[in-house]
C-alpha positions in Angstrom: 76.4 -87.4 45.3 78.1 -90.3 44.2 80.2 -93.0 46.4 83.5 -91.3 48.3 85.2 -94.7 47.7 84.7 -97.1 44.6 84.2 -100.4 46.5 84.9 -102.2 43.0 88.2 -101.0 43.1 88.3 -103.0 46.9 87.3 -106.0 45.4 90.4 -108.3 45.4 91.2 -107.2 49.2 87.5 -107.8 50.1 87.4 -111.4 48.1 90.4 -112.4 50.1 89.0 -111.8 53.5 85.9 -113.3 53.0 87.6 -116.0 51.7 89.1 -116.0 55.0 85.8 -116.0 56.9 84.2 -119.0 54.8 87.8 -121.1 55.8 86.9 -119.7 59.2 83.4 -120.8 59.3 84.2 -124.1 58.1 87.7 -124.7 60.7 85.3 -123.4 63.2 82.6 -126.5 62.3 85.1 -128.6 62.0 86.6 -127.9 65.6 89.5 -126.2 63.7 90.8 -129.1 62.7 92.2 -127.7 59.5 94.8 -126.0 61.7 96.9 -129.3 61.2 97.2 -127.8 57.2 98.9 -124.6 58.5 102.8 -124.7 58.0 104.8 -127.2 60.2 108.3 -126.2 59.7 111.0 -128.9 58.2 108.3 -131.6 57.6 106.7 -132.8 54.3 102.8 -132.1 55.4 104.0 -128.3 56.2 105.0 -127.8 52.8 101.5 -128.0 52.3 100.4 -124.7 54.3 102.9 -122.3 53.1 100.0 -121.4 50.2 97.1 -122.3 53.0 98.7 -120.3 56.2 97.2 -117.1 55.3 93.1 -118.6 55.5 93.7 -120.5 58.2 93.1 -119.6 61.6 93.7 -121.1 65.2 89.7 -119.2 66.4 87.3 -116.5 65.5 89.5 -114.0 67.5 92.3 -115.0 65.6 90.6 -114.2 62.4 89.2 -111.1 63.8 92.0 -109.5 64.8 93.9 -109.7 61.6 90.5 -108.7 59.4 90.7 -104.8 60.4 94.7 -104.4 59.3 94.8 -107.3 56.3 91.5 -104.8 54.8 93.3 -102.0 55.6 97.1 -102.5 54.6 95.5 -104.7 51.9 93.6 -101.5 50.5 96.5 -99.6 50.6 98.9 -102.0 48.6 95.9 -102.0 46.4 95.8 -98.3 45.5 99.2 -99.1 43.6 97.2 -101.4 41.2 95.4 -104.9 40.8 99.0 -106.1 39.4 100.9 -104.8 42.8 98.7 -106.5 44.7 98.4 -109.5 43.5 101.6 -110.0 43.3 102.6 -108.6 46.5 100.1 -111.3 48.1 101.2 -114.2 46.3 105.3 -113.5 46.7 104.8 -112.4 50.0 102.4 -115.4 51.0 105.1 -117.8 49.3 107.9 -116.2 50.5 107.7 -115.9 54.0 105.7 -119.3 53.8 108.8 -120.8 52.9 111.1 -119.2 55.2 108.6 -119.9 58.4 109.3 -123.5 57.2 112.5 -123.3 57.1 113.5 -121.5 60.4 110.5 -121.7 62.6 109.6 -123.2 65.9 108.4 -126.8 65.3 104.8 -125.3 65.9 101.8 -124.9 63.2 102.1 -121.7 61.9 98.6 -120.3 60.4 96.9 -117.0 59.9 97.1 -113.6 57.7 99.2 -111.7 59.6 102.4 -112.7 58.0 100.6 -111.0 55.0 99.4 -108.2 57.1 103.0 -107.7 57.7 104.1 -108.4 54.4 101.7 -105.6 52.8 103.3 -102.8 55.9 106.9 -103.8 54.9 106.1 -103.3 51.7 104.7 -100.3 51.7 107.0 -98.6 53.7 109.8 -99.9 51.6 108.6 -98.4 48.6 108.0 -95.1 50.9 111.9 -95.1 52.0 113.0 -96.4 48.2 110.2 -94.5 45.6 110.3 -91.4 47.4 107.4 -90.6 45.4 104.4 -88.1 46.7 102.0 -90.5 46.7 104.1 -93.7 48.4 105.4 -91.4 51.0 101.7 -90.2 52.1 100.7 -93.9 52.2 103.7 -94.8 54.3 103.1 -91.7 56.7 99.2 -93.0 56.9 100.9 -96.5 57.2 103.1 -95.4 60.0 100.3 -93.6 62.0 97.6 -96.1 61.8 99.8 -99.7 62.4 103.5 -98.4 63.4 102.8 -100.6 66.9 102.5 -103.4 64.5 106.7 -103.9 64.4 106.5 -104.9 68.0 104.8 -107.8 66.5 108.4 -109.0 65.1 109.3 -109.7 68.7 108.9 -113.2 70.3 106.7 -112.1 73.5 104.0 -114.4 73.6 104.9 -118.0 72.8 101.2 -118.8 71.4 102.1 -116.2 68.5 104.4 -116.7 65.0 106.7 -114.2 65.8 108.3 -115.9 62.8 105.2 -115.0 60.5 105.3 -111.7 61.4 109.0 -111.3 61.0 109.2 -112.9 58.0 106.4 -111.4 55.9 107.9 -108.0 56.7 111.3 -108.8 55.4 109.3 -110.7 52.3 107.4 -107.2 51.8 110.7 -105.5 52.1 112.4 -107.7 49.9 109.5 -107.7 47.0 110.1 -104.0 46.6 113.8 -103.8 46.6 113.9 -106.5 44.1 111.5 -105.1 41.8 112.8 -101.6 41.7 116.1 -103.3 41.3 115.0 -105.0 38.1 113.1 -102.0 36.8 116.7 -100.3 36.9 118.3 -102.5 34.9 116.4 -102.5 32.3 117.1 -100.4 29.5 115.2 -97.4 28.8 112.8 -97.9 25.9 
């Protein structure tokens, strides 16, 4: 009986977090000292972290606890294709990035959950816009498993980038509107 799930197909979303854990293992030998390259909004170092936020972590539990839903949302942007996710990592990544440096508390910003929010924006965005069998089951399995996720969006705990989170939802959101926006105006071949 062969596998249930090709793990080959996994690969880029499995790469990425152990990426994450090597960055880990080194921040964590270092004291976390690379913390200082996470995103420090409106200053020239910061600029730095916008590409470097996503593998770098303030502890092990930080890391942890965005492993489970970056594998899992990460998977499921992945089941629309290598190209998808790819560049729904990298846009998103950049994106909100860029807008954490922009409007964020003067704070370093680091860790994968603006990407973990990224990936649920946009999958439920191409859910409510696609309408498609297959994006709709994904954004009802989305829903069920990490719906508590938007409470995430709100500034509760000061220790937490509420601006991360925010913004790599409405950078998931935007990615999808944009690019069924430009598949639209193109003309039909």
């Amino acid at each position: 009986m062969g596998n249930l799930v090709n793990l080959s197909a996994l690969r880029p979303i499995i790469v990425l977090v152990a990426l994450i854990w090597v960055v880990e293992a080194v921040n964590i030998f270092l004291g976390h000292g690379l913390v200082s390259w996470g995103i420090l909004p409106r200053s020239f170092s910061g600029l730095m972290g916008i590409p470097l936020a996503p593998m770098l972590h303030g502890g092990f539990w930080h890391t942890l606890s965005n492993t489970l839903p970056l594998l899992c949302l990460g998977a499921l942007t992945l089941a629309r294709g290598q190209r998808i996710f790819w560049q729904t990592t990298v846009t998103v990544t950049l994106l909100s990035g860029a807008l954490v440096w922009l409007f964020g508390r003067e704070a370093y910003h680091v860790g994968a959950s603006g990407l973990v929010f990224g990936y649920f924006g946009a999958i439920l965005a191409r859910a409510v816009i696609e309408r498609s069998l297959s994006s709709m089951a994904i954004g009802i399995i989305t829903v069920m498993a990490y719906g508590g996720l938007i409470w995430g969006i709100v500034p509760l705990r000061s220790y937490v980038s509420f601006e991360s989170h925010l913004f790599g939802l409405i950078a998931g959101i935007f990615i999808v509107w944009l690019e069924v926006k430009l598949n639209r105006s193109r003309p039909p071949v």
